[in-house]
Backbone as a chain_set.jsonl record, in Angstrom:
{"seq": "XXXXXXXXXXXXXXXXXXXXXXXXXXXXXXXXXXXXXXXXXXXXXXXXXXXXXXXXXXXXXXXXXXXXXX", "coords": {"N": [[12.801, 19.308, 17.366], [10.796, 19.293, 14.102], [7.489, 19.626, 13.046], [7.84, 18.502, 10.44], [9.289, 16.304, 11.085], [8.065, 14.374, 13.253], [6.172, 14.336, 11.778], [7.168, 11.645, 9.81], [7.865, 9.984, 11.606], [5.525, 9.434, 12.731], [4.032, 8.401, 10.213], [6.077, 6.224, 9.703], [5.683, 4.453, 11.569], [3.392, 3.893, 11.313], [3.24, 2.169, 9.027], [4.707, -0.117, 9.718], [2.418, -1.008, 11.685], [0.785, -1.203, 9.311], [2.102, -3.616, 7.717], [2.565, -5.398, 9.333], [4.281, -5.828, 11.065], [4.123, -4.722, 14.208], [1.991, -5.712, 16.392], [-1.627, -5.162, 16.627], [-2.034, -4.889, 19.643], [0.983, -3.957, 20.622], [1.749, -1.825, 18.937], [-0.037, -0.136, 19.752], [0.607, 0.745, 22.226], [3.707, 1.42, 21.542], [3.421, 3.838, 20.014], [1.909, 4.919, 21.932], [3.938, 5.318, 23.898], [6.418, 6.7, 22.633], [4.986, 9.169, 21.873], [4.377, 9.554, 24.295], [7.221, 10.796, 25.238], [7.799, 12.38, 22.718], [6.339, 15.261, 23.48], [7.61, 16.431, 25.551], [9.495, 17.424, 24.013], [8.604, 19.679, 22.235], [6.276, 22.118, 23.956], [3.834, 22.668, 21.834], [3.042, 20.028, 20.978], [0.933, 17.888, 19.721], [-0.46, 14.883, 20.688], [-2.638, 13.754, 20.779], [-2.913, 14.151, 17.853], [-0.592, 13.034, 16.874], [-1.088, 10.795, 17.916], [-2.93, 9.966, 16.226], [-2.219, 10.153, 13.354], [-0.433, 8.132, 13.241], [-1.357, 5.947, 13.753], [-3.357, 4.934, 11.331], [-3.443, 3.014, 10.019], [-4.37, 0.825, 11.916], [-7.384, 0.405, 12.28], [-8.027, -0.64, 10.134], [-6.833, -2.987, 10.249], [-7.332, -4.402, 12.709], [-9.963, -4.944, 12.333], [-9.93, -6.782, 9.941], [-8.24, -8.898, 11.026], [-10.733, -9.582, 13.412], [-12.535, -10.897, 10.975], [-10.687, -12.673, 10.366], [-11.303, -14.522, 12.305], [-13.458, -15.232, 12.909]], "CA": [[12.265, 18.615, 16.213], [10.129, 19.884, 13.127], [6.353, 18.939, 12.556], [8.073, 17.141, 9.573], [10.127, 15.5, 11.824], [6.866, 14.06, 13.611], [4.613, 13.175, 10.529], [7.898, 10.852, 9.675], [8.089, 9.317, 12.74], [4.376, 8.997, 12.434], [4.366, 7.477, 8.809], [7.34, 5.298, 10.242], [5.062, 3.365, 13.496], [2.116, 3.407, 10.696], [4.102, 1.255, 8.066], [5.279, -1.113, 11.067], [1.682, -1.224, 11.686], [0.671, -1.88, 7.897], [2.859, -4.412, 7.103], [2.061, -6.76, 10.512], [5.54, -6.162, 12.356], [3.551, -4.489, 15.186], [0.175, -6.215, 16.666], [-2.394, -3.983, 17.297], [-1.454, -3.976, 21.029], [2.097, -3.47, 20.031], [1.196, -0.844, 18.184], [-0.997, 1.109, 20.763], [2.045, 0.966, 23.142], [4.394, 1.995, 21.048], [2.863, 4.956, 19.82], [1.715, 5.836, 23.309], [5.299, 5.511, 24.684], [6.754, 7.739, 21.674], [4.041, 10.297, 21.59], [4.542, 10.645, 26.03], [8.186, 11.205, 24.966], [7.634, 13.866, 22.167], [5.044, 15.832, 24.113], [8.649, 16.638, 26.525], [10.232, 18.202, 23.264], [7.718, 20.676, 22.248], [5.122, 22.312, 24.038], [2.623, 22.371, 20.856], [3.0, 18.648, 20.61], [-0.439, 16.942, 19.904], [-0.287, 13.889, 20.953], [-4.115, 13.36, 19.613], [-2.851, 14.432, 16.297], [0.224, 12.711, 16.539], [-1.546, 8.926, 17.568], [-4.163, 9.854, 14.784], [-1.381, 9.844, 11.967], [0.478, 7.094, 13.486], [-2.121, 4.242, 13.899], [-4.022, 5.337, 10.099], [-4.212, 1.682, 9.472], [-4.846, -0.003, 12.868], [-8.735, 0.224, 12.733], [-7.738, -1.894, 8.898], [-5.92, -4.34, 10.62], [-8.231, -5.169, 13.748], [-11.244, -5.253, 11.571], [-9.487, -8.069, 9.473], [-8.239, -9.619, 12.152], [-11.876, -9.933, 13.6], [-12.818, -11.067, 10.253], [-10.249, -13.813, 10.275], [-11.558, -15.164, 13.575], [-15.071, -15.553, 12.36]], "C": [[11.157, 19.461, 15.6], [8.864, 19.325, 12.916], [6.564, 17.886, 11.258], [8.666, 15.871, 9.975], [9.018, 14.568, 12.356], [5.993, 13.448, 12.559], [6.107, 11.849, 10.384], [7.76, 10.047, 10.037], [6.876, 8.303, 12.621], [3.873, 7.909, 11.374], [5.175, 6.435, 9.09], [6.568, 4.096, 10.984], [4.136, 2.662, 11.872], [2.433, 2.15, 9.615], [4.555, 0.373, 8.739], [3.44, -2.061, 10.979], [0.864, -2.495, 10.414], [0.811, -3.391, 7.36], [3.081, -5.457, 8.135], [3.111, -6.273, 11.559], [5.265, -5.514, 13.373], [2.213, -5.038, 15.192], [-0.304, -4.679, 16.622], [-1.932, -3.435, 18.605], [-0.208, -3.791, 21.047], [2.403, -2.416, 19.818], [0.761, 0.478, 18.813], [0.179, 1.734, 21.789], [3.007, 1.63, 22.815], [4.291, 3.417, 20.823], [2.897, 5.806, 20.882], [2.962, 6.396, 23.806], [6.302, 6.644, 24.161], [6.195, 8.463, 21.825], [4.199, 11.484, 23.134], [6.087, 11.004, 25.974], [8.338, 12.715, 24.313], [7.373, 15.097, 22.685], [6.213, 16.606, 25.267], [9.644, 17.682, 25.261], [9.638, 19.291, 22.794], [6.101, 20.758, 23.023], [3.946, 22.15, 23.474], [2.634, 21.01, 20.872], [1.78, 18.441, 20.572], [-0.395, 16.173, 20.155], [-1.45, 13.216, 20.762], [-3.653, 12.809, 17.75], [-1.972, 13.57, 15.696], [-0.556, 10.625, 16.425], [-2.337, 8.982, 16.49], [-3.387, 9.113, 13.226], [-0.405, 8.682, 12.166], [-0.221, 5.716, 13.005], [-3.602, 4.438, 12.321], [-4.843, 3.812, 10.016], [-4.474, 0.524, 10.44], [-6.878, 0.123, 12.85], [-8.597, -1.088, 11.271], [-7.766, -3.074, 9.537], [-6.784, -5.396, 11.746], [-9.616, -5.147, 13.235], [-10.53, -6.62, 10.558], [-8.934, -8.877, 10.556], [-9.544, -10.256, 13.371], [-12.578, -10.947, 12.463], [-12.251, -12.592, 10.329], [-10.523, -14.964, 11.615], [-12.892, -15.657, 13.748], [-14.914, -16.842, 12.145]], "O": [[10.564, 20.27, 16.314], [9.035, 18.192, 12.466], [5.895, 16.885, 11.003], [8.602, 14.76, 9.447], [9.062, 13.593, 11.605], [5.338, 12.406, 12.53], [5.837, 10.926, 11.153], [7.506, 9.068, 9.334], [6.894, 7.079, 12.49], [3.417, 6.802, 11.657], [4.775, 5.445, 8.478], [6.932, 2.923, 10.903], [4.167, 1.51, 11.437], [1.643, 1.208, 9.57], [5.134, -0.312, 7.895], [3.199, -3.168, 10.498], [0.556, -3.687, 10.432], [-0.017, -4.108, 6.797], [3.788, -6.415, 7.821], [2.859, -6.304, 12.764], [6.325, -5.466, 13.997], [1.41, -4.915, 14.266], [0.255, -3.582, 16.595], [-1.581, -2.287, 18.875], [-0.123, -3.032, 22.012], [3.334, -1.894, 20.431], [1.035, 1.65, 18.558], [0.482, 2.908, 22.002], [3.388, 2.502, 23.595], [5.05, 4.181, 21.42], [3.475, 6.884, 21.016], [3.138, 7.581, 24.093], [6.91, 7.387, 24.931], [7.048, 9.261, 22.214], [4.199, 12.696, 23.349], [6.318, 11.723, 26.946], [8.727, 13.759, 24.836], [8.116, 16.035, 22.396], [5.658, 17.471, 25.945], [10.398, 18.57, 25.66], [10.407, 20.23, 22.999], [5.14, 20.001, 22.885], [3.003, 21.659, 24.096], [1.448, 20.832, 20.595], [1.247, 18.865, 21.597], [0.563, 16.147, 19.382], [-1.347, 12.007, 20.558], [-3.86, 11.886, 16.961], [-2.087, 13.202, 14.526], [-0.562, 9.741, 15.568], [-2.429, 7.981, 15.78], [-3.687, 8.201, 12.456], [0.358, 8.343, 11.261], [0.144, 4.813, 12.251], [-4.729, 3.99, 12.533], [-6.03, 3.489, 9.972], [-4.755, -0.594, 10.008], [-7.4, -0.303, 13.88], [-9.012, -2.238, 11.411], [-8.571, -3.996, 9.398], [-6.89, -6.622, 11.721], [-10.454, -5.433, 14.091], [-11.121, -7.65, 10.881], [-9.73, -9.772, 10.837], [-9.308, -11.233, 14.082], [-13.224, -11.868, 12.964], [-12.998, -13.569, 10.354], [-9.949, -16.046, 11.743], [-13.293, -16.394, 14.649], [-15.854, -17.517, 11.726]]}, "num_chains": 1, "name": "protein.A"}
């Protein structure tokens, strides 16, 4: 697989995220479980870089979600 291949993937979880159909802890799991997968297909893999661009809008989501619990 191609670093474009990866932001995709990435963009892909994050839009899951976005749009509710993963919780937060959902979310964290997922990622994780994908990312310790990748990390087996290329050596360079980040797996920093890769949860970074995945979970963009999970700090959004659990800050409103705090918000709504107020």
């Amino acid at each position: 697989m191609t670093r474009k291949d990866y932001i995709l993937i990435a963009h892909s979880l994050n839009s899951l995220i976005a749009d509710g159909t993963l919780s937060p802890h959902d979310a964290i799991v997922t990622v994780e479980r994908i990312a310790g997968s990748l990390r087996y297909d290329n050596p360079r893999f980040s797996r920093s870089k890769f949860y970074d661009a995945a979970t963009v809008d999970l700090p959004r989501i659990e800050t409103e979600m705090e918000a709504a619990h107020v």
